[in-house]
Every structure is written in C-alpha cells, then in structure tokens.
Backbone bond lengths (Angstrom), bond angles and torsions (degrees), N, CA, C in turn:
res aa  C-N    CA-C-N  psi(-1)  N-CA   C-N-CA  omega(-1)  CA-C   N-CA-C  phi
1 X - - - 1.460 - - 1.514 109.05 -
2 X 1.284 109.84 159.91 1.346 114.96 -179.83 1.258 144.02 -104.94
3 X 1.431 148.36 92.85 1.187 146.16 -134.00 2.064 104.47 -12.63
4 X 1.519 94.30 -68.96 1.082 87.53 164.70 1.407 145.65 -46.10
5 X 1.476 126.62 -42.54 1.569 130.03 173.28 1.588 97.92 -43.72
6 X 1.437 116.79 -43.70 1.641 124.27 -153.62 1.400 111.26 -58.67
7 X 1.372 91.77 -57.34 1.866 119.98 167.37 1.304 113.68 -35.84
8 X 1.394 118.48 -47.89 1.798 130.83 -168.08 1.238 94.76 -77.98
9 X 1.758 124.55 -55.10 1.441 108.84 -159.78 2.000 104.01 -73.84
10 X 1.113 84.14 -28.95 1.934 86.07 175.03 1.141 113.02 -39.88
11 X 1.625 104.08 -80.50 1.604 123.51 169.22 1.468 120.99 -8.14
12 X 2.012 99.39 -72.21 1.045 90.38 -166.29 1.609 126.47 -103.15
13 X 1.539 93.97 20.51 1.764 101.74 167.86 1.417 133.55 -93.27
14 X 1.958 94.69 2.18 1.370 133.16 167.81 1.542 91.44 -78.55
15 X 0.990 143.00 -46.85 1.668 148.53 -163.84 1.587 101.49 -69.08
16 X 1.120 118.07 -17.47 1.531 114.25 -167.74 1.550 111.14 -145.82
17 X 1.743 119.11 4.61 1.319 106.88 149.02 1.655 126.20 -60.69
18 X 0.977 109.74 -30.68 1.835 119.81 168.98 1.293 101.84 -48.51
19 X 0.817 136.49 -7.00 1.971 123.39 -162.64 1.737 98.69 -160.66
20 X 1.783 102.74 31.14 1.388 89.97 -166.06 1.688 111.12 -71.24
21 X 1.497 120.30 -32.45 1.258 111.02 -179.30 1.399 112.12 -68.26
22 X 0.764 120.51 -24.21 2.259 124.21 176.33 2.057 87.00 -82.36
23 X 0.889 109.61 -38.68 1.995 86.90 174.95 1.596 113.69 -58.04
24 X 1.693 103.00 -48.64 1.528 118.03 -158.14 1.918 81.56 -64.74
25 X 1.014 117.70 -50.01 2.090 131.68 -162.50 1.869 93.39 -40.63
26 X 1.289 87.01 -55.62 2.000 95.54 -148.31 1.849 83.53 -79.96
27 X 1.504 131.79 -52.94 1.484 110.42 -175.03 1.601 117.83 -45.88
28 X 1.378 126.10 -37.76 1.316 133.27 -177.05 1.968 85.86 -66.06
29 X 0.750 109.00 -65.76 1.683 108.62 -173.29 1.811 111.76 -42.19
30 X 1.684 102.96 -47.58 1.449 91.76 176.19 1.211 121.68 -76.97
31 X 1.222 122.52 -21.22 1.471 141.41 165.52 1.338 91.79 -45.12
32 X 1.268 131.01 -85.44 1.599 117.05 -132.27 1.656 89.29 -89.09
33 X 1.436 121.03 -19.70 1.774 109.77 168.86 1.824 114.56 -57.66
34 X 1.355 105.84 -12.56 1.191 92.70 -156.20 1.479 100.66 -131.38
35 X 1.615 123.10 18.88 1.107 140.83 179.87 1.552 118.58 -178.20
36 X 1.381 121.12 39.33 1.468 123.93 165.21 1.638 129.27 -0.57
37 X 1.206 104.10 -48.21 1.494 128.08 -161.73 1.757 94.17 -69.63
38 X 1.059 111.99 -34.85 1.322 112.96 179.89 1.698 137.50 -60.80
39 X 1.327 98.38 -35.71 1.631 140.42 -162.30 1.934 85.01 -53.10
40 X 1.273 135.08 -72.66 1.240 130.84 171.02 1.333 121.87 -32.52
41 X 1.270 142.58 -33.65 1.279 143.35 127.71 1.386 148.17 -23.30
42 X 1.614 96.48 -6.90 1.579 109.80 -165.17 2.146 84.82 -130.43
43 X 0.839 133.58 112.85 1.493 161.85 172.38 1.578 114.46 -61.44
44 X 1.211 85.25 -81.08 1.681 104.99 176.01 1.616 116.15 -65.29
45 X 1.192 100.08 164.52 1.794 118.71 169.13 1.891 102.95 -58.25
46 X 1.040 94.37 98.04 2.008 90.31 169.83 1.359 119.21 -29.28
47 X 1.419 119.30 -38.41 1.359 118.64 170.01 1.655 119.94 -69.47
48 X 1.436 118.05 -14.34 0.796 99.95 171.02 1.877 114.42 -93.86
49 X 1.473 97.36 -8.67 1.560 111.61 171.82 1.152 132.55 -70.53
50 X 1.621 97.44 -28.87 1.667 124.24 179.86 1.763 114.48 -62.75
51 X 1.457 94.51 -37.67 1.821 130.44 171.45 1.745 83.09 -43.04
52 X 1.788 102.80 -116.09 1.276 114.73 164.70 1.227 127.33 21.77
53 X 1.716 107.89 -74.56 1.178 119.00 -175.12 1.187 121.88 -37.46
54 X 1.786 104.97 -63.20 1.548 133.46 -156.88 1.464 99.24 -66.41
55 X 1.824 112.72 -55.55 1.397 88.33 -171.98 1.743 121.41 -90.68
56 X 1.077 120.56 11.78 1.375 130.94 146.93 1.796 120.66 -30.02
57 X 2.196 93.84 -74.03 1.360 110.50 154.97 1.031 135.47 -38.27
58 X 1.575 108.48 -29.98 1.943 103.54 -168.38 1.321 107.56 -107.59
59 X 1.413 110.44 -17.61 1.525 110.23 154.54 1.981 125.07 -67.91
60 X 1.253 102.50 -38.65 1.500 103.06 170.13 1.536 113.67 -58.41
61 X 1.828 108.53 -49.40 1.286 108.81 161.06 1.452 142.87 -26.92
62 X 1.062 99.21 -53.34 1.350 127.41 -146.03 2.342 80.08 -75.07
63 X 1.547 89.07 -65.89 2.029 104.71 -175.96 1.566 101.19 -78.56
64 X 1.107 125.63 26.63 2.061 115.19 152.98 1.521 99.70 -55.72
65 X 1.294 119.47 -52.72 1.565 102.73 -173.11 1.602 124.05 -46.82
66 X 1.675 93.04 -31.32 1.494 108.29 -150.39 1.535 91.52 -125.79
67 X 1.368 134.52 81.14 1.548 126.71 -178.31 1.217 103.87 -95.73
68 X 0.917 128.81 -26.34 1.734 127.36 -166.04 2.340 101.30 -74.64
69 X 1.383 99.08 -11.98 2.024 113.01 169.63 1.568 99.19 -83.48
70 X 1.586 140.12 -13.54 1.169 125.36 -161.29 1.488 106.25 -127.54
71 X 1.609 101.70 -15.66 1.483 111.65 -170.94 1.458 119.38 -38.05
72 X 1.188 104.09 -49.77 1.785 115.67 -172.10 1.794 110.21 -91.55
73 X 1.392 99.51 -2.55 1.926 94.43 161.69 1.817 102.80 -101.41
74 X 1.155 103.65 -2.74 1.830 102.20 177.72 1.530 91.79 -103.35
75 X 1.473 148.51 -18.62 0.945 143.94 166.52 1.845 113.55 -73.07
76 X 1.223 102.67 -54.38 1.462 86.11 152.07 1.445 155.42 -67.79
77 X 1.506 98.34 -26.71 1.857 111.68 -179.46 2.056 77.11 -66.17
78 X 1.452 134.51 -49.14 1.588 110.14 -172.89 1.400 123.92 -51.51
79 X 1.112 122.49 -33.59 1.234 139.94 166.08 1.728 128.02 -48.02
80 X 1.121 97.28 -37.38 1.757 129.01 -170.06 1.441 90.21 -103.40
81 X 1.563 139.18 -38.75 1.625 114.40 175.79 1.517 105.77 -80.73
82 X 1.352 104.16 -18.38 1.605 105.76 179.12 1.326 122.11 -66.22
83 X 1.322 116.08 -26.27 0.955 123.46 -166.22 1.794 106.80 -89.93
84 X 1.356 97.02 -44.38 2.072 118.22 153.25 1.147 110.27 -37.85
85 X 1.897 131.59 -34.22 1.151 85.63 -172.14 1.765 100.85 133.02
86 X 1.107 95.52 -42.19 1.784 110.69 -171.93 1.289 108.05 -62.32
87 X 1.362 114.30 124.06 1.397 114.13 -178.62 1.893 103.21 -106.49
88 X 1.333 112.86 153.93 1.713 118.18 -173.45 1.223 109.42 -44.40
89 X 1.433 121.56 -29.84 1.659 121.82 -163.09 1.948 86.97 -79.22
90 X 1.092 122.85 -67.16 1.291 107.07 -179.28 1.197 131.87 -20.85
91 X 1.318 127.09 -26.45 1.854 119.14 -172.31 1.311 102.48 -85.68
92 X 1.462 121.46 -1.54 1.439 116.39 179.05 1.528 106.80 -73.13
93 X 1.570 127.89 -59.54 1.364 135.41 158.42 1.463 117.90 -33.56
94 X 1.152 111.21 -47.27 1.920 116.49 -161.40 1.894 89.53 -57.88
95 X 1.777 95.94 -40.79 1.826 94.09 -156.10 1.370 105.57 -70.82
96 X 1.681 113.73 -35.74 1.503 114.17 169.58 1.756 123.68 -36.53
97 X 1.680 73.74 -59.48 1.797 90.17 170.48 1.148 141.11 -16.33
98 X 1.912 92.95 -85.46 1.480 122.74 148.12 1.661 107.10 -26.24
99 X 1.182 110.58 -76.40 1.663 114.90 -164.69 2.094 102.89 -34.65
100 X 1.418 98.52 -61.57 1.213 119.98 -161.61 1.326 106.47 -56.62
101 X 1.495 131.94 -34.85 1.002 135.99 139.59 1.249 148.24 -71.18
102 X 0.982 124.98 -4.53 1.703 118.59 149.26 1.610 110.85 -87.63
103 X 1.074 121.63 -43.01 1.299 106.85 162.22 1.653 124.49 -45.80
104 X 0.878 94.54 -22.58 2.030 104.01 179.97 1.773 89.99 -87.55
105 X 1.060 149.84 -27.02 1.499 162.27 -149.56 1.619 100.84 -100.83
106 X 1.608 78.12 -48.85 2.383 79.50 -167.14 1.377 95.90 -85.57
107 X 1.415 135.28 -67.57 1.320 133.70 165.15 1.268 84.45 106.89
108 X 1.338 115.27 -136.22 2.113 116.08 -163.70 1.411 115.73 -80.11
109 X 1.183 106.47 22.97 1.733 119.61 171.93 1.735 108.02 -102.09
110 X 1.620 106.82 -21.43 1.413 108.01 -168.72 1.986 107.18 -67.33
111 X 1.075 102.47 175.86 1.386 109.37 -165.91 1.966 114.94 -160.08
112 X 1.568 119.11 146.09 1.005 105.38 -169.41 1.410 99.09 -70.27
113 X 1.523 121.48 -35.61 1.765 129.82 174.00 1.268 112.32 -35.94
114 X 1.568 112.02 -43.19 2.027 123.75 -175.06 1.509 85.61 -57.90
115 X 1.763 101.45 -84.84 1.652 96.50 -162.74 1.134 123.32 -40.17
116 X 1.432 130.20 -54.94 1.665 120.55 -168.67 1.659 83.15 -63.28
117 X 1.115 144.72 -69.06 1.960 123.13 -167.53 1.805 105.37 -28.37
118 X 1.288 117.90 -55.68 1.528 118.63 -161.26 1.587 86.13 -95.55
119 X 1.366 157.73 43.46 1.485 164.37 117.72 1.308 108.39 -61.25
120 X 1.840 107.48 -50.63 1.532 102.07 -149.21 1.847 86.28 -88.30
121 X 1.551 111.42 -45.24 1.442 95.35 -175.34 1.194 135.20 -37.78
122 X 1.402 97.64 -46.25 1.767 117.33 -178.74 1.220 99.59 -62.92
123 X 1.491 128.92 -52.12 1.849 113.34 -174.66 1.317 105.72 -50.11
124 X 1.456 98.86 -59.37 2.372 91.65 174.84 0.916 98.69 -17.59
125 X 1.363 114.85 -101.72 1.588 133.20 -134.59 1.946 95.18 -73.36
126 X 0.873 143.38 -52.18 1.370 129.54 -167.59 1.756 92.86 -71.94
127 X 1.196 145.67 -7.01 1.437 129.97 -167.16 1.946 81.16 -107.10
128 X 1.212 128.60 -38.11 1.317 123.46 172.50 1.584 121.67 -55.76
129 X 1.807 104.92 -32.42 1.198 111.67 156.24 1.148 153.12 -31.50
130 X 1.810 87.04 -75.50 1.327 106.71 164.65 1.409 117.46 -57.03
131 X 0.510 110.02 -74.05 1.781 132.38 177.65 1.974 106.76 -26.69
132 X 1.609 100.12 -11.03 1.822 91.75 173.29 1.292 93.90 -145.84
133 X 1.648 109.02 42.81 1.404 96.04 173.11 1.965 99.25 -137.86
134 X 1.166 108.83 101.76 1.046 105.43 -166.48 1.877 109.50 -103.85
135 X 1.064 119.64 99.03 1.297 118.64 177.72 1.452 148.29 -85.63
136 X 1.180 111.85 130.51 1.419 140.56 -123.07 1.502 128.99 39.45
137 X 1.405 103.55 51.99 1.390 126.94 162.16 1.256 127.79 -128.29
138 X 1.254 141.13 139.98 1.139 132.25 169.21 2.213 129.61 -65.08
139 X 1.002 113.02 98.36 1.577 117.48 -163.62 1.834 81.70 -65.35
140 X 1.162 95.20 166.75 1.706 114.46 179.02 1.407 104.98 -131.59
C-alpha cells in the first residue's frame, strides 16, 4: 500500500468510528442480504459480532503502516474462520460488503481514491487469509 492508500483508509475509518456499532449492525445486515447461505456461520448475536468486528478493523487500521506487527494475528483470525466454517470464495462478498458499507458510513465524503485505498487493503489481508487458511486441514 501506499503512503497515501494508508492516509485514506485512516482518514476515513475516523469518519465512521462515531457510528461504529450501527457500521458493525448494517455490515452483518449487508452480509447476509447479499449472501444468505452464510448466516449459519455466524453463532453469536451480530451485535455481539458487530463488537468483534469493529475492533478487529481498528486494530488492522491502526498497523497498515506496520503489517508485518499483525501478520500472525491475521494468520490466526484465518485459522479461527476456518475452523467457522468460511470457505476462500467467501472473502470475495465480506470485501464487497465491507466496501458497501463504509461507503453507506462516509456518505458524501466517500471517494473513488477511499475505495481503491480500502480495495487494496482488503486484498492484503484477505489474500494473507486465504493463503493460511487451509480447509479441512490442519494449518501449522
């Protein structure tokens, strides 16, 4: 990523910590509007997932500068959806998701510059995902 991408997703994930539990609410909502099949995969109360979610995000946030400090807790959260259930084709939807919802979050602040910044992040980390989440196998 690029000094700049870093800057944008910073910026504008500052735009939507204010409303982070109504962000975490409506992604679980676009999620299962926009992939049903999934909804059995999710255990808990969404609100309490929505929790989870957010500070997941604001911790990845926070280390974009610094990914190589988070690498091996994004190597495990793959491990832990693997184990949930999540199959590779899924992170394609989640990222739509994501997208579709912060743009619903930033509203007339959003930008095609924001999205491709929160495009390239999400390929990182969901291609880092995939890539150590091997299902119905045991990862080491």
């Amino acid at each position: 990523m690029t000094t700049q991408q870093i800057h944008l997703v910073k910026s504008s994930w500052n735009l939507v910590t204010p409303k982070a539990q109504e962000a975490g609410e409506l992604f679980y909502k676009n999620l299962f509007e926009a992939a049903p099949g999934v909804r059995h995969l999710f255990k808990s109360d969404t609100k309490d997932q929505s929790k989870k979610l957010i500070a997941m995000i604001s911790v990845v946030v926070s280390e974009l500068d610094n990914l190589d400090k988070i690498i091996d807790d994004v190597k495990q959260l793959a491990k832990r959806h693997d184990r949930y259930g999540a199959q590779p084709e899924h992170y394609a939807v989640v990222g739509e998701t994501l997208i579709k919802t912060l743009k619903a979050g930033i509203g007339s602040r959003w930008s095609d510059e924001i999205e491709q910044a929160w495009t390239t992040a999400y390929t990182i980390l969901s291609g880092a995902m995939i890539a150590n989440q091997k299902v119905g196998e045991v990862v080491l």
